[in-house]
C-alpha positions in Angstrom: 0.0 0.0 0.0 1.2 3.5 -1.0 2.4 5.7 1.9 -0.4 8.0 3.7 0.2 11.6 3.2 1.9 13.2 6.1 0.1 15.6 7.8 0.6 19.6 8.0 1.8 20.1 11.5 -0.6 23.3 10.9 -3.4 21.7 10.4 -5.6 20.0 14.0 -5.6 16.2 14.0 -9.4 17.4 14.6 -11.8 18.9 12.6 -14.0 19.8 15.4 -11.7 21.4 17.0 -10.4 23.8 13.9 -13.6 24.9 13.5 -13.8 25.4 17.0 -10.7 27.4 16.8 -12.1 29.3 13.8 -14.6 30.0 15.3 -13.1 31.5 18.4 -11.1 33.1 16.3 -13.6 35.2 14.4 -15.4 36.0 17.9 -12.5 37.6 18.9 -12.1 39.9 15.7 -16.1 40.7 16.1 -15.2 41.4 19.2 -12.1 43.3 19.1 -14.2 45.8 16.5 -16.8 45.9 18.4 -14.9 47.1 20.7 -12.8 50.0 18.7 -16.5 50.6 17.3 -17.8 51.7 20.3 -15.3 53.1 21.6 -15.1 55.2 18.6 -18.6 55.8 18.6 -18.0 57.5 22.5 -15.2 59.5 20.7 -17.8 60.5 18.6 -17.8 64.4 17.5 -20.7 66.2 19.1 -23.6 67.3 16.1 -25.7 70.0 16.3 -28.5 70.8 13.7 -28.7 73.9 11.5 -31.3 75.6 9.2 -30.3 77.6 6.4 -32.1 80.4 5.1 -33.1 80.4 1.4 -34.9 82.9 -0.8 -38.6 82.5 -0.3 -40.4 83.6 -2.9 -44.0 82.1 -2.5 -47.5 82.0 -4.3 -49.5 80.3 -1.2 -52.2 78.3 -2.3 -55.1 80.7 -1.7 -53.1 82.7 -4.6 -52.6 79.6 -7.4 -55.8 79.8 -8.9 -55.8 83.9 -9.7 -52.1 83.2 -10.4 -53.1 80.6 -13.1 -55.9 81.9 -14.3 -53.7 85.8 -14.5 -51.2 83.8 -16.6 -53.3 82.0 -19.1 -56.1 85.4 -20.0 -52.5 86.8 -21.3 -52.6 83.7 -24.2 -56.5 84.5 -25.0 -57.2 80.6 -25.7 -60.6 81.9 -25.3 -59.5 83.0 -29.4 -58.1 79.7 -30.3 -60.3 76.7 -28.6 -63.9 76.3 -30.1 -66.8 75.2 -27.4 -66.9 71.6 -27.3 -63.3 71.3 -28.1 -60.8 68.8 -26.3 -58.2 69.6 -24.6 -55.3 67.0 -23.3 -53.6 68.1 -19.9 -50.5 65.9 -19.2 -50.1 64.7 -15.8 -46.6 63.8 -14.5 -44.9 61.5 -12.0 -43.4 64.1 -9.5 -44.7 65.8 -6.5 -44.9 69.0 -7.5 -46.7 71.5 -4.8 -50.5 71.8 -5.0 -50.3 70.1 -8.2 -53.7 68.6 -7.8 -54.8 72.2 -7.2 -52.9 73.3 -10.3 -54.7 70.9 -12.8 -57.9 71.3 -11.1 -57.7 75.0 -11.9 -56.7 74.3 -15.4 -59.5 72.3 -15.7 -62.1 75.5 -14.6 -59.9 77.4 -17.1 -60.7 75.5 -19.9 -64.1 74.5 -19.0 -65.4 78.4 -18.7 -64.2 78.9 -22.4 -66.3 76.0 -23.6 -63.7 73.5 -23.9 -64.0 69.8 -22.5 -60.6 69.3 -21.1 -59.2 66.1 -20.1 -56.3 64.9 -18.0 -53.5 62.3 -19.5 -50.6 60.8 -18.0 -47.4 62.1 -18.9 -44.8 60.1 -17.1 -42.7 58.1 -19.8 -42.1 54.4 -17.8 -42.7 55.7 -14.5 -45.3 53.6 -12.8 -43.5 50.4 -13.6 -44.4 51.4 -17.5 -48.0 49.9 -16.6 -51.6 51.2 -17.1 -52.1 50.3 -13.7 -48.9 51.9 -12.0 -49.3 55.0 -13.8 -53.2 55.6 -12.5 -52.1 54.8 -8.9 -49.0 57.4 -8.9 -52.1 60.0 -10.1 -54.0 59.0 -7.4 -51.3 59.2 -5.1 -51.4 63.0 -5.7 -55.1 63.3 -5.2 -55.1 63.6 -8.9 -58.8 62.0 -9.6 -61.7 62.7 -12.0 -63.6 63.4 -8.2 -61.2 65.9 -7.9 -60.4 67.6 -11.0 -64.5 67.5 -12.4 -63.0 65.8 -15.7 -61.8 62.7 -17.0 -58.6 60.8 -16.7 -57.9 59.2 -20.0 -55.1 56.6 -19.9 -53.1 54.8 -22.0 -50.1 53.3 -23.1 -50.1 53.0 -26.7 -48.7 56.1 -28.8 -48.9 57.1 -32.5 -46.1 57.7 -34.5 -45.9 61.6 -35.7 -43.0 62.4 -37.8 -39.6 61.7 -37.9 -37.1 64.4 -36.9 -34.1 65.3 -39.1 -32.0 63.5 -37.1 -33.6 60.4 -37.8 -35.6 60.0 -34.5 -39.2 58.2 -34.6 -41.4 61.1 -32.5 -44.2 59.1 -30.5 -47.0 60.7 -29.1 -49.9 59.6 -26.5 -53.0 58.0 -28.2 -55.2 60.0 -26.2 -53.6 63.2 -26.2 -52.9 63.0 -30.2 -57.0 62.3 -30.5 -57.4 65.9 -28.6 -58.3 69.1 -30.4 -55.7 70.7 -28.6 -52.8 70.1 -25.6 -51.4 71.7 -23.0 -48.5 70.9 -21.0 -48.2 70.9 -17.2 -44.5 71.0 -15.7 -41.8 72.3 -13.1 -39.0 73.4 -14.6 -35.7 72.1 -12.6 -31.9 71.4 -12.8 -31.9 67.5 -14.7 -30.4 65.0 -12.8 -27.9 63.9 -15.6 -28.5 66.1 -19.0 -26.8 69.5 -18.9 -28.0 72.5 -21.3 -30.3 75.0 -22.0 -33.2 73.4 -21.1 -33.5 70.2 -18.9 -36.1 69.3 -16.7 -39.1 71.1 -18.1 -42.0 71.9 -20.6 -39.9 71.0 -23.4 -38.8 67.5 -21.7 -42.5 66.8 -20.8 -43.2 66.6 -24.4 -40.8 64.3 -25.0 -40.4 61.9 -22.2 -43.7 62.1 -20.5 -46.2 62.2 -23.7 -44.0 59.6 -25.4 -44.9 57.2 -23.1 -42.7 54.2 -22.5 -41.6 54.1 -26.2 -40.9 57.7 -26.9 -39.1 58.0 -23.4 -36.7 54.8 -24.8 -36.0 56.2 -27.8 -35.3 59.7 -26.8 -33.1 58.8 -23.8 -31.2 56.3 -26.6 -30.5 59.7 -29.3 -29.7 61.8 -26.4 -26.5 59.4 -25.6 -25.7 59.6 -29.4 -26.2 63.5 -30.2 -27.0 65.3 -26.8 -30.1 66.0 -25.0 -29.7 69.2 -26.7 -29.9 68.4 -29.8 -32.9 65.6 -29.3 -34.7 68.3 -27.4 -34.6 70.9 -30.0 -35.5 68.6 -33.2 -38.5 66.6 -31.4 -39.9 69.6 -30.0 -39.9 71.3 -33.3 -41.4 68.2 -34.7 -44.0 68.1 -32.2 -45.0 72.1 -32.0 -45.4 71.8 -36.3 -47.5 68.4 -36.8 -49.5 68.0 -33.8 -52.3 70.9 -31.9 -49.8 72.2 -29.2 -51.7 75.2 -27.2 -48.3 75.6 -24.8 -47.8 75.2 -21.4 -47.1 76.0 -17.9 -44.2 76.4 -16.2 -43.9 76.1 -12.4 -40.8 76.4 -10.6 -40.5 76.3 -6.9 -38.1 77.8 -4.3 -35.9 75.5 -1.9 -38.8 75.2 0.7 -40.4 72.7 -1.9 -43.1 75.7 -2.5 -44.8 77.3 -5.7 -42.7 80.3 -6.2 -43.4 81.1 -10.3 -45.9 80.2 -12.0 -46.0 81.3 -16.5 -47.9 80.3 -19.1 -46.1 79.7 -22.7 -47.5 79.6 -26.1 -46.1 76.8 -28.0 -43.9 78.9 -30.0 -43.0 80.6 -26.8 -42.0 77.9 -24.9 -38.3 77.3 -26.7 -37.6 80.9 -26.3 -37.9 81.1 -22.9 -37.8 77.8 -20.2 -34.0 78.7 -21.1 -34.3 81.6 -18.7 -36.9 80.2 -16.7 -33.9 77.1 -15.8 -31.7 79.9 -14.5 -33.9 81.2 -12.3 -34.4 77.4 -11.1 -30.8 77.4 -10.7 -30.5 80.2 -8.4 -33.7 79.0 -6.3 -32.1 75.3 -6.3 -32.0 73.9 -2.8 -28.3 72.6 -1.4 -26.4 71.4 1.0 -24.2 75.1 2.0 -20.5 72.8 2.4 -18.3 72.1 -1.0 -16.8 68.5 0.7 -18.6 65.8 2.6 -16.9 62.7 3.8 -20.2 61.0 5.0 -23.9 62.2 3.9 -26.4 60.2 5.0 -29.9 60.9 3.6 -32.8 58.9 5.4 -35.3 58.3 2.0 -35.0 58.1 -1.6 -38.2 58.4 -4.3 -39.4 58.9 -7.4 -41.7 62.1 -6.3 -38.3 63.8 -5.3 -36.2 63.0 -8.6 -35.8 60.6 -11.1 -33.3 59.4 -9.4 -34.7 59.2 -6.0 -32.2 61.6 -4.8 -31.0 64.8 -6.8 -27.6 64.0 -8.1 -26.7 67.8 -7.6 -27.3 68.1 -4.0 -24.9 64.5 -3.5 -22.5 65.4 -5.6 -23.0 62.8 -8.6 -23.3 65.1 -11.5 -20.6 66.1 -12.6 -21.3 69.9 -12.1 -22.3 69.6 -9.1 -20.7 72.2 -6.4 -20.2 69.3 -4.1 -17.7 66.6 -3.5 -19.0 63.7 -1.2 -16.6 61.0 -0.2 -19.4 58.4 1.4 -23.0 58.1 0.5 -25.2 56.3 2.9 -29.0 56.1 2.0 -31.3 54.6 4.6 -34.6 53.8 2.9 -37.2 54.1 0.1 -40.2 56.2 0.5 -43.6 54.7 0.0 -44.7 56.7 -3.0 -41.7 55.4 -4.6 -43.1 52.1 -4.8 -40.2 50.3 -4.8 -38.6 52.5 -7.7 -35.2 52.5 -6.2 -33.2 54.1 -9.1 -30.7 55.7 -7.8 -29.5 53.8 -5.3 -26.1 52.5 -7.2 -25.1 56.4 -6.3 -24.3 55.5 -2.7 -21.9 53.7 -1.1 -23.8 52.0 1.7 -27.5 51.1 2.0 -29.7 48.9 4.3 -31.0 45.4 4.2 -34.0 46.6 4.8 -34.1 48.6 1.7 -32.8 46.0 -0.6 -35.6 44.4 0.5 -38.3 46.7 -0.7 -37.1 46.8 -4.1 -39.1 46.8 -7.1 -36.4 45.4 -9.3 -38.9 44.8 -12.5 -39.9 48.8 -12.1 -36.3 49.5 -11.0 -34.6 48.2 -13.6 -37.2 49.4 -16.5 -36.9 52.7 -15.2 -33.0 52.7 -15.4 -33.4 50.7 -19.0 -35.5 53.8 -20.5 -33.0 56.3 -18.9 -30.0 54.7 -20.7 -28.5 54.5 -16.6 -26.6 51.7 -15.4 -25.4 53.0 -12.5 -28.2 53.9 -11.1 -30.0 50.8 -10.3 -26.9 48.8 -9.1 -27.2 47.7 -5.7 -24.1 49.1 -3.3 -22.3 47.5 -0.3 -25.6 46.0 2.0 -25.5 45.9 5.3 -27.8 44.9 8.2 -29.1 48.2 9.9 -27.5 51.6 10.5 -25.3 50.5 13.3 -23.0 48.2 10.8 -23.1 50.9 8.0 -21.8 53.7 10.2 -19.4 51.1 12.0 -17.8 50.2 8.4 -18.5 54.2 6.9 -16.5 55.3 10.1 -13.6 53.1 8.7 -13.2 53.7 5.6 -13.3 57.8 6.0 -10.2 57.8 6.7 -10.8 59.8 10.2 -11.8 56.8 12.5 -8.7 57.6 14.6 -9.5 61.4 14.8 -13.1 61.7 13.9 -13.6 65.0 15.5 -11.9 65.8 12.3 -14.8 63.9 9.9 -17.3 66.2 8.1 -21.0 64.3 8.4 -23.8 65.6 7.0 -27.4 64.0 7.9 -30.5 65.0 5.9 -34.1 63.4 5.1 -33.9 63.5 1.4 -32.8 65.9 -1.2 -35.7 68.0 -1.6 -36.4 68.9 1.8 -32.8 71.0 2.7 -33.9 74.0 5.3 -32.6 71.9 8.2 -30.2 69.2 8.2 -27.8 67.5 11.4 -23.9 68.3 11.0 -20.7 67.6 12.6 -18.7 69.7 14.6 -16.1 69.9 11.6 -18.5 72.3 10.2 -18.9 74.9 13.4 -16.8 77.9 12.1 -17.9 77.3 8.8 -21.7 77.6 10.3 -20.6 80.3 12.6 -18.8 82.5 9.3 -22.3 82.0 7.2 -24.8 84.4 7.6 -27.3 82.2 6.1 -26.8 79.5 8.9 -28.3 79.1 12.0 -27.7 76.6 14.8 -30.4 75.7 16.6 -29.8 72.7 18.8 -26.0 72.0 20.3 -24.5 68.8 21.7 -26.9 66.3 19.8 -25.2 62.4 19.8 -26.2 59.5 17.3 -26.7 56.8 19.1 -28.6 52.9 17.9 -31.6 51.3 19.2 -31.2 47.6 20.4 -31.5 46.2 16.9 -29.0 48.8 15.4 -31.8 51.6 14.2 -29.8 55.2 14.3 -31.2 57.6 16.4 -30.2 61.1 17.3 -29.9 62.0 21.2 -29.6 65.5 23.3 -26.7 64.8 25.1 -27.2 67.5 27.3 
């Protein structure tokens, strides 16, 4: 018989007890950072929360309807719509302010001048590109026929309408290319990933949201080949020349998530001027007041506050943004999101939790209309808050000095007037006249099963 293989002097002469001294082994290490963890987490720079003051420019909601109404007597569509005439209102996925209000007043508008005006979703795949999701996101927004005193007309088929010069298919909503006439309903906004004279807007509305699932594809597709610019500009021309475009409204709000301009646009008009309207935008645009971040936590991420659940401006992943973020932890989805978690391949860290409540069939139809890969990818999962911030804490690169690290902690990226922040910050806080402190010496601290909380540690 052949010789038996010697055995490795490192290895036991008992299975049992390797694993048993694996074992022990790995307790030890959990231990030993367990250990460092908290004892870091005791070392922990004091926070204190701040509010910053923006420009507040407002138009409450006892004002909309004269400010609406104001706005569209200047384009005398009392002139160009005969009684009994249709007219298609889009209806987008976002939550703009009072927007149920805002259609609802439309509605009137075009009622009182004879018209019969109905509402259409305008929302490109948003909705899980279903009949069904798209209704309930409406409805979501208080958006009903109940509501509005009109119908809600729904589809997702398109017609084709032209072809632009640039060889791009131009799709329009079934419904709203049936109608006499339509009118467009949108906030114009800083766009998560397209840069240039317009972005989010009227102009985009026409495109992505009355295209439908198709039309949004297909745009997205020749915006990666020739620019969002040039897409923008052909289809729109395309669309304003073959099909019965009345204009639009324009809303743009101030950083407190508020109505703060409302204008109505002829078609022709439209083109001429959401270019200025997006620089106002700009200078209303909500943000966090520090240029570098090494950790930003943001507690919810949703469709209703950006196409990519979290504006890629405010956390530093557009490339013009005025930001530089080392570490992105986000904490959860929001409910109207329904599982919509694009996004989420911009952080760093996220939540079991949150993985778990992931639409990935919506998720990842979303991200395949936006021509986005990195937004739907999934980043390093963890249990709960506790192991996120233990491993964040690591790899800032200040775990033995983290007075030193610069946390930020807001909700989401929409709602910026008051946010938590490290004592890293305090002069900078202090130096800014558009900062205020209003609670000192807060601590985060973890609930049993590892939920972050934020103590007075007074």
């Amino acid at each position: 018989m052949p010789n038996s293989p010697k055995k490795s002097p490192l290895i036991s002469s008992s299975k049992s007890s390797l694993k048993s001294s694996l074992l022990a082994g790995l307790n030890k290490l959990e231990q030993k950072e367990k250990t460092n963890y908290l004892r870091n987490l005791n070392n922990f720079p004091q926070l204190f929360r701040i509010r910053q003051k923006f420009d507040h420019p407002t138009i409450s909601a006892e004002q909309i309807p004269t400010a609406i109404d104001t706005q569209l007597n200047i384009l005398h569509f009392n002139e160009k719509i005969k009684p009994g005439e249709t007219v298609a209102i889009t209806a987008g996925s976002r939550g703009i302010a009072h927007i149920s209000l805002i259609l609802k007043t439309l509605v009137k508008h075009f009622q009182r001048i004879g018209a019969q005006p109905f509402i259409f979703p305008a929302m490109g795949s948003h909705g899980g590109g279903t009949l069904a999701g798209q209704l309930q996101i409406l409805q979501n927004y208080g958006i009903t026929e109940a509501v509005l005193g009109c119908p809600i007309k729904a589809t997702m088929e398109v017609d084709l309408i032209a072809t632009t010069s640039l060889g791009t298919p131009v799709y329009l909503d079934r419904f709203a290319a049936q109608a006499d006439h339509i009118f467009v309903v949108n906030r114009v906004k800083p766009h998560t990933k397209f840069s240039g004279k317009v972005e989010s807007g009227l102009m985009k509305m026409c495109l992505i949201g009355m295209g439908k699932c198709k039309g949004a594809q297909i745009y997205h597709r020749a915006a990666e080949r020739y620019t969002w610019d040039r897409v923008v500009t052909t289809v729109y021309e395309v669309l304003n020349n073959k099909i019965p475009l009345l204009g639009g409204l324009a809303l743009l709000e101030n950083a407190y998530d508020e109505i703060a301009l409302i204008q109505a646009l002829s078609s022709d008009e439209i083109p001429l001027k959401e270019p200025e309207l997006l620089k106002q935008a700009y200078l209303w645009f909500p943000r966090i007041p520090f240029p570098e971040v090494d950790l930003l936590i943001v507690d919810e991420i949703g469709k209703e506050y950006s196409g990519t659940g979290m504006d890629t401006i405010v956390v530093g992943k557009k490339p013009s943004a005025p930001i530089k973020v080392k570490l992105l932890y986000v904490r959860d989805l929001t409910e109207q999101t329904h599982g919509n978690a694009q996004g989420i391949g911009f952080a760093d860290f996220t939540r079991r939790s949150l993985v778990e409540k992931i639409d990935f069939k919506a998720t990842y139809l979303n991200s395949q209309t936006a021509f986005r890969t990195q937004a739907p990818k999934i980043p390093m999962t963890l249990a709960n808050d506790r192991e996120v911030i233990r491993i964040a804490l690591q790899m800032s690169g200040y775990e033995e000095d983290l007075h030193q690290i610069r946390l930020v902690w807001i909700k989401n990226t929409l709602e910026l007037e008051e946010m938590v922040v490290s004592e890293a910050y305090r002069k900078q806080v202090e130096n800014n006249p558009n900062l205020e402190i209003l609670s000192f010496k807060l601590k985060m601290d973890f609930t049993e099963d590892g939920f972050l909380i934020l103590k007075d540690n007074h």
